[in-house]
C-alpha positions, 0 to 999 in steps of 0.5 A: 500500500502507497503512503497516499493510500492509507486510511484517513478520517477526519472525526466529524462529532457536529463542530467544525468546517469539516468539507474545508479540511477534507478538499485541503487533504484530498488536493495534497493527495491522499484521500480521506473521509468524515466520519463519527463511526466507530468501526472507521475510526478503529480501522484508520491510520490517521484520525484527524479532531478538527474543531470550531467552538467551546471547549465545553460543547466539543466534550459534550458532543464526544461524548453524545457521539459515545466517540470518546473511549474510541479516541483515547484508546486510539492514542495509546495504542500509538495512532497517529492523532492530529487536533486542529483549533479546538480539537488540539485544544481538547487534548488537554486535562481541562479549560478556563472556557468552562465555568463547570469542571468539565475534563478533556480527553487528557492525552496531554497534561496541561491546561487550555488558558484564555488569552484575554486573561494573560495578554499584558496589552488590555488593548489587543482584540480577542479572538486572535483572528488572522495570520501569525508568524512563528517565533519559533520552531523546532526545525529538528523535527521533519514536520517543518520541512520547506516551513520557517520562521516567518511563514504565515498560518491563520488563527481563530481563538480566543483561548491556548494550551499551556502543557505541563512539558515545555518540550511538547511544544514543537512551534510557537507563535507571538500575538502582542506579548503572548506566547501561544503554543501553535504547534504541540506534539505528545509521541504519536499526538500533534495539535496545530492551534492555527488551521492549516487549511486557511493557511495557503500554501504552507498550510498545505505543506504543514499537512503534507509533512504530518501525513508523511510522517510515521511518527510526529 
């Protein structure tokens, strides 16, 4: 089997511009599904969590969707998982986003913080929306083949993950005197908090890159 043909799905549990994410893996490419089915999560090779929205209405539609056992047994069994936006964000133990304690898939230790709390610029617009630079990237890691500092990726949120490890951070990205985590990495786990597939060209090649990969 060709790398191009391996089994990707894109996790559909009702948030998120699903069709966007699918068109931008299908013009690399490869081909890919959008699914909430057990049995096609089970059998795929890449499962990829988008997402638009809270961090509370995303672990409560996992779970209506009964799709979270399935995801985190994925992850420790070593499947390749990509998050996107709020996907990535729902990795993590728990948010400042919800008012209740409402907990994560807890693949990785750490916590999703608002901007707006932690920004020294009480002038600064939150959401974050629109393109960022990288102030840095581990270019150790082939996910950043062909991608540099100064390549541009597109962002919308108003909250971002603050891992327990500083080494999962692979990138990171600056919006006036915060440092945002825009790439994060856990073994076989990988988040990209801005999307890749509003991201033009070096978006694309972000994609490309990770579904190369055997491991992140």
């Amino acid at each position: 089997m060709s790398d191009k043909n391996k089994k990707i799905v894109i996790i559909d549990y009702e948030l998120g511009n699903l069709l966007s994410l699918k068109r931008a893996i299908e013009f690399i490419g490869y081909n890919v599904v959008i699914s909430n089915s057990m049995n096609v999560i089970n059998n795929s090779e890449v499962i990829i969590l988008p997402g638009v929205g809270s961090f509370e209405r995303g672990m409560k539609n996992i779970r209506k969707n009964n799709l979270e056992k399935t995801i985190i047994k994925s992850a420790k069994n070593g499947k390749k998982i990509l998050g996107i936006c709020l996907g990535m964000q729902l990795f993590f133990n728990e948010s400042e986003e919800s008012t209740k304690k409402i907990t994560g898939l807890n693949l990785i230790d750490g916590k999703i913080l608002s901007i707006k709390n932690k920004l020294k610029n009480k002038h600064a617009k939150v959401p974050h929306i629109g393109w960022g630079t990288f102030n840095y990237i581990n270019k150790k890691n082939k996910l950043f083949n062909k991608i540099n500092e100064k390549d541009y990726t597109y962002f919308v949120h108003s909250y971002y993950a603050s891992p327990k490890e500083k080494q999962n951070v692979l990138a990171s990205t600056k919006y006036f005197t915060l440092t945002i985590p825009s790439v994060i990495n856990s073994q076989n786990i990988t988040g990209f908090q801005f999307h890749p597939e509003k991201s033009g060209n070096k978006g694309l090649e972000l994609l490309k890159n990770y579904l190369y990969q055997k491991n992140a």
